[in-house]
N, CA, C and O of each residue as an XYZ file, in Angstrom:
344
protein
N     117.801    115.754     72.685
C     118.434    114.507     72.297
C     119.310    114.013     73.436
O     119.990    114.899     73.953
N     119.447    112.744     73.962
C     120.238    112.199     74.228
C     121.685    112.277     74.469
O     122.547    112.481     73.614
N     121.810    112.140     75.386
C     124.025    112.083     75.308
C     124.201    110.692     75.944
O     123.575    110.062     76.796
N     125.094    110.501     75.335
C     125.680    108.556     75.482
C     127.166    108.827     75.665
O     127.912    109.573     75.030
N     127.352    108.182     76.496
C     129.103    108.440     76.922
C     129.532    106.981     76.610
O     128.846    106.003     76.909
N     130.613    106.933     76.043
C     131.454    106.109     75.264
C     132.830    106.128     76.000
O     133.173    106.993     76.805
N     133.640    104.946     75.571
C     135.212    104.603     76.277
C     135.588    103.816     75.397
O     135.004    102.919     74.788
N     136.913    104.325     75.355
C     137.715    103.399     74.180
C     138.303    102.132     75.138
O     138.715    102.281     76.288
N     138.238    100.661     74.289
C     138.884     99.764     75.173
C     140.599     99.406     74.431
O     141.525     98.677     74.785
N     140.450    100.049     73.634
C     142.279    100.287     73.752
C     143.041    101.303     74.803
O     143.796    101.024     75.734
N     142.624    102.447     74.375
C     143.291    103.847     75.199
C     142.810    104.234     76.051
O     143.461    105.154     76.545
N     141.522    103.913     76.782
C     140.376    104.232     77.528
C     140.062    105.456     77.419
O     139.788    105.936     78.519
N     139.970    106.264     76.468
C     139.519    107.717     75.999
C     138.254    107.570     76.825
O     137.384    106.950     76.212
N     138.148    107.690     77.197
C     136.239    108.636     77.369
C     135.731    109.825     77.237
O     136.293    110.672     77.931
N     134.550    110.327     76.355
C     134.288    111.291     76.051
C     132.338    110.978     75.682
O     131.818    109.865     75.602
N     131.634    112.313     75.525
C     130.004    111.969     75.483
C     130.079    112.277     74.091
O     130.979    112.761     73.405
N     128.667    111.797     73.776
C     128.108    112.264     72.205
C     126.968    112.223     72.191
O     126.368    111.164     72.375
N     126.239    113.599     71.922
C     124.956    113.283     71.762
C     124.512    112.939     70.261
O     125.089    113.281     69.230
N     123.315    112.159     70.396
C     122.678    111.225     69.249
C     121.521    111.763     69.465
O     121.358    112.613     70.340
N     120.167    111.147     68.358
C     119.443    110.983     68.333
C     119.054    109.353     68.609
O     119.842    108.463     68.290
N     117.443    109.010     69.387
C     117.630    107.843     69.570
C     117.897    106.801     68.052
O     118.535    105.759     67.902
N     117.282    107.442     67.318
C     117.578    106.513     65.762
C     118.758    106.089     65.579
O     119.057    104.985     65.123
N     119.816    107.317     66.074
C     121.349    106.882     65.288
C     121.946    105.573     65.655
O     121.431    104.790     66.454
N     122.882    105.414     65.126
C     123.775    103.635     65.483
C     124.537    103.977     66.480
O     124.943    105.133     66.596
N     124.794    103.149     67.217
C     126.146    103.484     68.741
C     127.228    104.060     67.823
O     127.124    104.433     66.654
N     128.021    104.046     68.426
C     129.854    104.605     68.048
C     130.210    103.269     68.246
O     129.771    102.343     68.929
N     131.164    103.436     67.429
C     132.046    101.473     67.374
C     133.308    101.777     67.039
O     134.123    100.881     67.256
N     133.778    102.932     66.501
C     135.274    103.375     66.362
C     135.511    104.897     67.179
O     134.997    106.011     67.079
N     136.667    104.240     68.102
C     137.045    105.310     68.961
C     138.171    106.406     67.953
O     139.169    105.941     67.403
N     137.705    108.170     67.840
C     138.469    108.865     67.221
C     139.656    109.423     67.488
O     140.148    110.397     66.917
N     140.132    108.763     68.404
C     141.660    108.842     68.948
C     142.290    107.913     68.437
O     143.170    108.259     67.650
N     142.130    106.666     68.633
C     143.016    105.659     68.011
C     142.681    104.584     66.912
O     143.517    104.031     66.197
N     140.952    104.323     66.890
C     140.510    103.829     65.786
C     139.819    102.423     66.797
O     138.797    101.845     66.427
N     140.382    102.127     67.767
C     139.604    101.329     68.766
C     138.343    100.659     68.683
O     137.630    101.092     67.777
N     137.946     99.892     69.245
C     136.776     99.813     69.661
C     135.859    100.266     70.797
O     136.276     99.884     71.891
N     134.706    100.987     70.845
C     134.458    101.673     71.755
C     133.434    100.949     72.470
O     132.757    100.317     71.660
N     132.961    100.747     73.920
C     131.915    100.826     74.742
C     131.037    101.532     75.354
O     131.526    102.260     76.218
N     129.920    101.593     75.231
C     128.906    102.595     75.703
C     128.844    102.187     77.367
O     128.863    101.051     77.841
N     128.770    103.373     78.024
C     129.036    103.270     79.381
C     127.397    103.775     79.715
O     126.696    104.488     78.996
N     127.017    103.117     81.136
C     125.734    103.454     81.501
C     125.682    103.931     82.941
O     125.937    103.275     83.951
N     125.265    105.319     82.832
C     125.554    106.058     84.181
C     124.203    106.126     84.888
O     123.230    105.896     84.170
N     123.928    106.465     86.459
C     122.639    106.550     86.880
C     121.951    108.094     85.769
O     122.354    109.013     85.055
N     120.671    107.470     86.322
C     119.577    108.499     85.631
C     119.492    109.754     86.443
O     119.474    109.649     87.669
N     119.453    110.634     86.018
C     119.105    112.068     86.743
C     117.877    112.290     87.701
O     117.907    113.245     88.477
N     116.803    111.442     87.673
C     115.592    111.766     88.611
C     115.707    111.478     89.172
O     116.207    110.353     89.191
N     115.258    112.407     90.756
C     115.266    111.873     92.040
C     113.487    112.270     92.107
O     112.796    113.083     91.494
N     113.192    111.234     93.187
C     111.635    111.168     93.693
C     111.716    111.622     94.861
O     112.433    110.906     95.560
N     111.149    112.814     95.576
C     111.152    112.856     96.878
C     109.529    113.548     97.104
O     108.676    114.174     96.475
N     109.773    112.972     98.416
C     108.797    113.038     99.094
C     107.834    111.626     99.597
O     108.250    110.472     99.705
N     106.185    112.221     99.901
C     105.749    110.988     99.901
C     104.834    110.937     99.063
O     104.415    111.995     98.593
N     104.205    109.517     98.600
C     103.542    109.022     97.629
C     104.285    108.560     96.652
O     104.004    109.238     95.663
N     105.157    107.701     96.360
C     105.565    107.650     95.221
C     106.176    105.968     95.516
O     106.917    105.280     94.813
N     105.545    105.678     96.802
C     105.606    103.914     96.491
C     104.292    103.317     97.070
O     103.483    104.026     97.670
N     104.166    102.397     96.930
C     102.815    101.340     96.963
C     102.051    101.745     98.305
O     100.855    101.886     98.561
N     103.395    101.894     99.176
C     102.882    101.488    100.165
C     102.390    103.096    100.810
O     101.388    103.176    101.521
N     103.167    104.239    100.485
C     102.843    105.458    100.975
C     101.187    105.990    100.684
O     100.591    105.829     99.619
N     100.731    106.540    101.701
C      99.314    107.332    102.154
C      98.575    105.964    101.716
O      97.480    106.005    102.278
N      98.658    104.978    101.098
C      97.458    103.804    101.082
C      96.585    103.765    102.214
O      95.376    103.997    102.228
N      97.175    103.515    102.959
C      96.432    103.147    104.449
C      95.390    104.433    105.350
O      94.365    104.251    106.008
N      95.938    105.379    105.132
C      95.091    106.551    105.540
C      94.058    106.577    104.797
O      92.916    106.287    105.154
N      94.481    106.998    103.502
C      93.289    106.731    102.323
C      92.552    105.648    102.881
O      91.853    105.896    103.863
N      92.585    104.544    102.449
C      91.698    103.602    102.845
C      90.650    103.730    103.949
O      89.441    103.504    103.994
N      91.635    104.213    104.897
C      90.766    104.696    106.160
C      89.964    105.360    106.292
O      88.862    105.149    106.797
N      90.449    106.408    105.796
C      89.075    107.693    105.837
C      87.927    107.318    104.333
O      86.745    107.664    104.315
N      88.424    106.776    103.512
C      87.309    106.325    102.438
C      86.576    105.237    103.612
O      85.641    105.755    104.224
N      86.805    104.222    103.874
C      86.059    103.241    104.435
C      85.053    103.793    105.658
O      83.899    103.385    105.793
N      85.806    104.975    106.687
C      85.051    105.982    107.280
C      84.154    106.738    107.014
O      83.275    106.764    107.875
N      83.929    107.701    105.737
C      83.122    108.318    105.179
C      82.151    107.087    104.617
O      80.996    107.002    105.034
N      82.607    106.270    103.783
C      81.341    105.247    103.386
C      80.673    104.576    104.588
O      79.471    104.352    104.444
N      81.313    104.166    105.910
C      80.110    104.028    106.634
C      79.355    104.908    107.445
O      78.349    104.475    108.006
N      79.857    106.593    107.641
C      79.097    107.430    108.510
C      78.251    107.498    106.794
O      77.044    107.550    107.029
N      78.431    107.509    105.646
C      77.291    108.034    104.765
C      76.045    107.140    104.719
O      74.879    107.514    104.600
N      76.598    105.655    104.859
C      75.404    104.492    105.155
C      74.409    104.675    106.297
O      73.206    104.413    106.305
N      75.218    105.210    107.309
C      74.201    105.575    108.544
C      73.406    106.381    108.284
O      72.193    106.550    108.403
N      74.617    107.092    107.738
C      73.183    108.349    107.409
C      71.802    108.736    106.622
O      70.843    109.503    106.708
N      72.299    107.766    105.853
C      70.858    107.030    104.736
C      70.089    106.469    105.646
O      68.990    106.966    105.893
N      70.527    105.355    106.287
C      69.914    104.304    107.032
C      68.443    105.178    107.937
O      67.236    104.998    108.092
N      70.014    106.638    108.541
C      69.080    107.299    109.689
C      67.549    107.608    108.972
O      66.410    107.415    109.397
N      68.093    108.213    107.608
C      66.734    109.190    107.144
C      66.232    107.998    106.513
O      65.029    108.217    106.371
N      66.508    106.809    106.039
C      65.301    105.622    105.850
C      64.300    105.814    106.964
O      63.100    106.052    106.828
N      65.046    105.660    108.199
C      64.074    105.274    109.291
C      63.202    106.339    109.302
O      62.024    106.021    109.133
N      63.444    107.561    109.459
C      62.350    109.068    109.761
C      61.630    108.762    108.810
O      60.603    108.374    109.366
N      61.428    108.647    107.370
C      61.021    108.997    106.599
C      59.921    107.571    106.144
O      58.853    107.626    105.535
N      60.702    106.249    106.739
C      59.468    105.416    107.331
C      58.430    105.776    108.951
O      57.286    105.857    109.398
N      58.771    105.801    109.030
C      58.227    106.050    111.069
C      57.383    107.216    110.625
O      56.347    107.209    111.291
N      57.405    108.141    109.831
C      56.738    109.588    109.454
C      54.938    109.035    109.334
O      54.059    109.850    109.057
C-alpha cells in the first residue's frame, strides 16, 4: 500500500500515512484539528543506463537491420543467378 505524506496548514505538522488507494485523503490534521494538505514528493525510480529513451541504440539497430537485409538480398539475388545460369 501506498504512503501519502500530509501537512497541517495551521501548525505545519507533517507526518506519512499509509492508505490504500480506495481510501479518502486526510482532511483533519490530529494535532490540532486543522486542515491538512497532501504533499507530493519525487518518485523512487531511477532509470539507468542505456535504452530507455527514443533516441538510445535506435540508430545502430537500424543499421545493422538495414545491413543484414541487404547482404541477405544479395545473397538471394547471388543464388537466383547460379541457379538460373545452371
Amino acid at each position: 500500500m501506498p504512503t501519502y505524506s500530509y501537512q497541517c496548514k495551521e501548525c505545519g505538522e507533517a507526518f506519512d500515512a499509509v492508505q490504500s488507494f480506495s481510501d479518502d485523503p486526510l482532511t483533519v490534521c490530529p494535532n490540532c484539528g486543522g486542515p491538512l494538505r497532501k504533499l507530493f514528493n519525487s518518485v523512487g525510480v531511477v532509470f539507468k543506463g542505456s535504452g530507455f529513451y527514443r533516441t538510445d541504440s535506435r540508430s545502430s539497430k537500424a543499421d545493422t537491420t538495414a545491413k543484414s537485409e541487404t547482404k541477405s538480398s544479395s545473397d538471394t539475388a547471388a543464388k537466383v543467378d547460379k541457379a538460373t545460369s545452371s
